[in-house]
N, C-alpha and C positions, 0 to 999 in steps of 0.2 A: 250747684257747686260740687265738687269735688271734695270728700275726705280723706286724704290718706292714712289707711294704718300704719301705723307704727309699730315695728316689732321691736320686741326687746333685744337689745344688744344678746349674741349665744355668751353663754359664760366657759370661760376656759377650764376644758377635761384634760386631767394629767392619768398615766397609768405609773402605778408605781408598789413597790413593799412593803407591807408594814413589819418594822423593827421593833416598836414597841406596843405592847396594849395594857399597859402596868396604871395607866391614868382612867378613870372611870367614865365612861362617855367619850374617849378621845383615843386618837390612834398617831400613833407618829409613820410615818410616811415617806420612803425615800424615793425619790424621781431621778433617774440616768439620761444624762443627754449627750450625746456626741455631736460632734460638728469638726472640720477641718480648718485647720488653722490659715488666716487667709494668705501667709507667707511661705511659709512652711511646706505648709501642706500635710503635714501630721495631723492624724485622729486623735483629739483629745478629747477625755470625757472628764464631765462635770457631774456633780451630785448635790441634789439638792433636797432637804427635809423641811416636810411640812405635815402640821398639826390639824387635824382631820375630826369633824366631828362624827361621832357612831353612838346614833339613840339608842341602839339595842344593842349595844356590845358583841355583835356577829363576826368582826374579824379579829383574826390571832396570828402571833407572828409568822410569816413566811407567806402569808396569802398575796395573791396579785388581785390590787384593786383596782379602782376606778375611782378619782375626785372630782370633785365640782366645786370650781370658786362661790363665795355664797357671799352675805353682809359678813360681819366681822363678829363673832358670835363671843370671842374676849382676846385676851393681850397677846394672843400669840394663833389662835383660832381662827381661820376665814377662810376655810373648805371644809366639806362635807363631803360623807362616805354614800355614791351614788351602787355601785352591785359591786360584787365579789366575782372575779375573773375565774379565780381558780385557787382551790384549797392549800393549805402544804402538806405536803405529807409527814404523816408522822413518825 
């Protein structure tokens, strides 16, 4: 018989900026998306923030990071801080 593996569903990567790191273990997170409107045809962008968890408090506002969707870690929390893209300058 045959077994197939199964692989885990990929979990979805955002890149985006952190705005705030004022919360203890957690980073707020802004994500930019554009898309053309399908009438229209104008670029619109959208912005969306999400709450990012950071075990070692290694990002600070202005950095470009990386998320990863994860379980739901509380009421507002269900991404995690996977690498830091790029510092801000200070």
């Amino acid at each position: 018989m045959n077994q197939e593996t199964k692989r885990p569903n990929p979990r979805r990567q955002i890149i985006g900026t952190v705005v705030s790191d004022k919360m203890p273990k957690t980073r707020v997170v802004v994500a930019e998306r554009a898309f053309r409107h399908p009438f229209y045809g104008k670029i619109i962008r959208r912005r969306s923030k999400f709450y990012s968890h950071d075990e070692h408090n290694q990002a600070k506002v202005g950095d470009l990071v990386k998320i990863a969707e994860t379980r739901r870690l509380s009421n507002k929390k269900r991404w995690r801080l996977v690498e830091i893209l790029k510092r801000a300058e200070v």
